[in-house]
N, C-alpha and C positions, 0 to 999 in steps of 0.2 A: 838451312842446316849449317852446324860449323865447316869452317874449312879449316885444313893442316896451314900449320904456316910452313912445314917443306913444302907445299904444294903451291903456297901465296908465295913463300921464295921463287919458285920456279919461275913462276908468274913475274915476276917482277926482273928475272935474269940475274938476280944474286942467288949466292953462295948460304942454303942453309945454317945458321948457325948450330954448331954443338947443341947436345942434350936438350931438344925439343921437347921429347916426349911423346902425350899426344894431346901437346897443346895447339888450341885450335881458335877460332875468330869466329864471332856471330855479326859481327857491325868492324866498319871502319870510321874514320874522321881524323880530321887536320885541325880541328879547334879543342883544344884542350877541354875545355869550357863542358862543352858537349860529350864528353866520354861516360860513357853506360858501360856497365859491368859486361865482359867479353868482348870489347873493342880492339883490334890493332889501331893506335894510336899513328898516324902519320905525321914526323915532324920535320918541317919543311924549312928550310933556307925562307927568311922574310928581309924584309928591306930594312929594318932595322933590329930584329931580335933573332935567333934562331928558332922556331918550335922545341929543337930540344933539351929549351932553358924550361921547359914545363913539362918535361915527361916526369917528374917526380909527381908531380898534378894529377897527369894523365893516369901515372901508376894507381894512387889512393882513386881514383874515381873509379878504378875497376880494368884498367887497360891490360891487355895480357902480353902485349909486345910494342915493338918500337919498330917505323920501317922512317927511316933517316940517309944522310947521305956520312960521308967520311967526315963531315967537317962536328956532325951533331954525334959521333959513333960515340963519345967518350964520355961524355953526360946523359947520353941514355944506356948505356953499360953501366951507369952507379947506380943507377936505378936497380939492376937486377933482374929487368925482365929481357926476353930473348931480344934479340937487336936485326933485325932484317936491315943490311947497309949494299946500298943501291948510287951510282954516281951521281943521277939524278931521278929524286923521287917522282918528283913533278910529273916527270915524262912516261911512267909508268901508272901512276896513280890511276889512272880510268879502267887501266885493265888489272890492276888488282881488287878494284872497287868492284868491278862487275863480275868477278871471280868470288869476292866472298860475299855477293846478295845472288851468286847461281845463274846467273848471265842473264838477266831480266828483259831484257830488248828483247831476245829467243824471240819472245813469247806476245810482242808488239809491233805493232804499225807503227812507226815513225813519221812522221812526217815534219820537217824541218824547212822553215825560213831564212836567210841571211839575205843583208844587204843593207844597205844605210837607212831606205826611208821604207816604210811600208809591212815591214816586220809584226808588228803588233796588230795590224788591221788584218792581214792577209793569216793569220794565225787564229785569231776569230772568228775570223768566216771559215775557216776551213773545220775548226771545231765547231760551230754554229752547226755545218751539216754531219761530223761526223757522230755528235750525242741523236741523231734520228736511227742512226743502223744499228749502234750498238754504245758500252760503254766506251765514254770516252775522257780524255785531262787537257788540260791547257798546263804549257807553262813558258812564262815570258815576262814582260818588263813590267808587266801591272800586277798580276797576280797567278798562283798556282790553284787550275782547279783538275780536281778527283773525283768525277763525278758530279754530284752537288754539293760538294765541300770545298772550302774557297780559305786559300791561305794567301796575303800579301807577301808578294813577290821583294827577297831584299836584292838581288841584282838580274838583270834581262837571263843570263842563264846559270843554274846553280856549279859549286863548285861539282867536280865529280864523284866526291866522297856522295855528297848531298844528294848531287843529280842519281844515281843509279841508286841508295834510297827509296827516293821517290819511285824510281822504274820497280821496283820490286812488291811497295805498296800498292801500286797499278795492279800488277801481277797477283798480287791477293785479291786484289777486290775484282777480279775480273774483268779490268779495264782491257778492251779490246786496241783504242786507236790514241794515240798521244801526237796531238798539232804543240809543237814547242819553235819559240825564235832562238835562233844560234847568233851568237854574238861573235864579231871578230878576236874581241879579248878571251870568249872561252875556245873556238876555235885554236889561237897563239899561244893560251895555257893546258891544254889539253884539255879543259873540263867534259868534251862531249866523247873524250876517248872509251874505248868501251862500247860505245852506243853504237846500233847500228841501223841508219834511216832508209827505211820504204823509199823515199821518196824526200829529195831537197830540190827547195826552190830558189829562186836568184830574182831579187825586185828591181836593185838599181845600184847606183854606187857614187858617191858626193863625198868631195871633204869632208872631213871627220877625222875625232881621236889618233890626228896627228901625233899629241902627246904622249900615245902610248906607243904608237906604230914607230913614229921615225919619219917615215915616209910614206908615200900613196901606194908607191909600189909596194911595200909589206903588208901595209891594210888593204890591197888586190887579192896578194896572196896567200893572207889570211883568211875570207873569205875564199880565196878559190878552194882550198885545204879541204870544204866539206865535201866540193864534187870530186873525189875519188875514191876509185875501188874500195882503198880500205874502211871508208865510210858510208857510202850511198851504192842505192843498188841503180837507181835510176835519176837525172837530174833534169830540172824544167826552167827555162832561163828567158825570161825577156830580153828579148832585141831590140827594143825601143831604146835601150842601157847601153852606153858607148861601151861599157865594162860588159856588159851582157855579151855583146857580141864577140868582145874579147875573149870573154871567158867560155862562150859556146867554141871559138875556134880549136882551143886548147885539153876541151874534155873528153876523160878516152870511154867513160860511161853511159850509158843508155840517152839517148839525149831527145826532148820533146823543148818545143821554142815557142815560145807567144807574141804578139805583138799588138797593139792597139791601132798602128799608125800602118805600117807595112808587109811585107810575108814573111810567113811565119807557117809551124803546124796548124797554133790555134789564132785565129783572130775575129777582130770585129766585125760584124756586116751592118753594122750601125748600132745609136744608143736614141732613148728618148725621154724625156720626162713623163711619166703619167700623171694624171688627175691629179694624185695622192701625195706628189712630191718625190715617190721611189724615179731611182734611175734603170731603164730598162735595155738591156743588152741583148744584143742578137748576136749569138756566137757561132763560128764554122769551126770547125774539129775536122779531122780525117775520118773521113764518109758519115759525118754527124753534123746537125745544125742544132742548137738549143737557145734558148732564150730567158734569164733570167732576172731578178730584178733584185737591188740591193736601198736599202735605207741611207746610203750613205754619198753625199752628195761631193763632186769634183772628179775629173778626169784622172789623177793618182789612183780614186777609186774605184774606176773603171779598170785598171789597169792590175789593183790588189784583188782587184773579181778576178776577171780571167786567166791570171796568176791561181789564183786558187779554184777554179773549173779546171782545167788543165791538167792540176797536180790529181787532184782527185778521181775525175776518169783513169789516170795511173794505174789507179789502183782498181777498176773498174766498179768506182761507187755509183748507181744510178741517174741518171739526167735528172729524173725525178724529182729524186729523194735533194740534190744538189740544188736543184730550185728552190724547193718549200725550205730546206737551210739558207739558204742563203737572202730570201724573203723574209726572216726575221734575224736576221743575224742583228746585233748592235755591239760597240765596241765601248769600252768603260771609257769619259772622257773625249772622246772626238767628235766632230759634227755630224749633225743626222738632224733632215726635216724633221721642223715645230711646226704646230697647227698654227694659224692666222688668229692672231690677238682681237679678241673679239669687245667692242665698246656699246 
């Protein structure tokens, strides 16, 4: 339903502007392009244009207000519609985002990935079991699904206008559990602010996206940003990850450990090939043993299994139900026994 834009001022920590009325938001966005009739239009500081050289744009498309910072207040003041001015919008944006689609997380399971490698694999298994218990969405670096509706993914995590969106479409359709990869770059721009995950996990942590980070130490602490209070209720972190262990030492939230190789909460008590080609895992939990088997062949994938066992009992989804998902999970694009070429 609409929200007041005093109430999305509030939200945001600025200053209501004058003679509101009882104008109100049905949608937000940050792409001009994209603006539907009742949008508060978001226009952001960009690396080379400001957003609020198109809120004249945003206006004729239907926008009912402008939330910008000081430097856009005066080109979106000639526009004429209300002016929400904020120092930085960026840093607000999730949580006005999640205010005018009605706080859509409320009402979901989160479960969340980060880490360099394993993201995309470890987010399909865990969606793999959780469409068995109820509805469920994927979304990450290949594609968005709702259900059995599948939309190509345009970057690993959506922005947050976009992202809670989506959370809200979940929330109609009754979508009970949403497995999503968290990216260090939405993590450092706020995109997942707003959200609030069940349950994040931690796979590993390898050079990378130096060029956006700077340094290793900010893509560390990029990542670490999801395991806290304000964002996770509980986190599950491989130790086998020199970073793992780092980042287990350092978290003040709920904390479950994995490990393939050492001790851990959950670990291995051995693996095997079957007949079939599947790799078969014997897992130890605290006062639990299970045993499951994945299509997806190398010791990484050992490692995005019991990663994603772990997270799941979290939540206490059953051994069961965890097996038979994870006994057909398949990942769009990665390796997975072929049957023997037959002459």
């Amino acid at each position: 339903m609409p929200v007041g834009l005093a109430e999305l001022a509030r939200t945001a920590g600025g200053k209501p502007p004058a003679g509101l009325g009882d104008v109100a938001a049905t949608g937000i966005t940050l792409d001009s392009r994209s603006v539907v009739p009742g949008d508060l239009y978001a226009a952001l500081p960009g690396a080379v244009t400001h957003g609020a050289a198109f809120a004249a744009a945003a206006k004729a498309a239907g926008a009912v207000a402008v939330l910008t910072d000081p430097a856009g207040q005066e080109r979106a003041a000639a526009t004429g519609l209300p002016v929400l001015v904020v120092p930085k919008p960026r840093d607000v944006l999730g949580a006005v985002a999640a205010r005018v689609y009605g706080e859509p997380t409320s009402e979901l399971r989160l479960l969340g990935v980060t880490g360099t490698n394993g993201k995309t694999t470890t987010s399909y298994l865990l969606e793999a079991v959780l469409r068995r218990i109820g509805q469920a969405a994927l979304i990450g670096t290949i594609e968005t699904r709702i259900g059995d509706e599948v939309v190509k993914s345009v970057r690993t995590t959506p922005e947050a206008t976009d992202l809670q969106a989506l959370f809200a479409v979940m929330r109609e359709r009754a979508v009970a559990w949403c497995a999503m990869e968290v990216s260090s770059h939405a993590l450092a721009m706020g995109r997942v602010d707003g959200a609030r995950f069940a349950v994040a996990g931690f796979t590993n942590l390898t050079q990378d996206h130096l060029d956006f980070h700077g340094t290793f130490e900010d893509y560390f602490a990029a990542k670490a940003s999801l395991f806290t209070p304000e964002r996770c209720d509980l986190a599950v972190v491989n130790l086998d990850d020199e970073y793992g262990r780092r980042l287990a030492a350092q978290i003040v939230v709920p904390l479950v450990t994995v490990s393939t190789t050492g001790s851990a909460d959950w670990t291995l008590a051995g693996t095997h090939q079957s007949e079939h080609g599947t790799t078969v895992l014997d897992i130890e939990g605290p006062g639990e043993n299970l045993t499951v088997e994945i299509r997806l062949p190398g010791d990484f994938n050992v490692a995005n299994a019991l990663l994603a066992v772990a997270m799941l009992r979290q939540l206490d989804v059953p051994t069961e139900e965890i097996a038979a998902g994870l006994a057909t999970a398949a990942v769009p694009g990665r390796m997975r026994p072929s049957p023997a070429a037959t002459v």
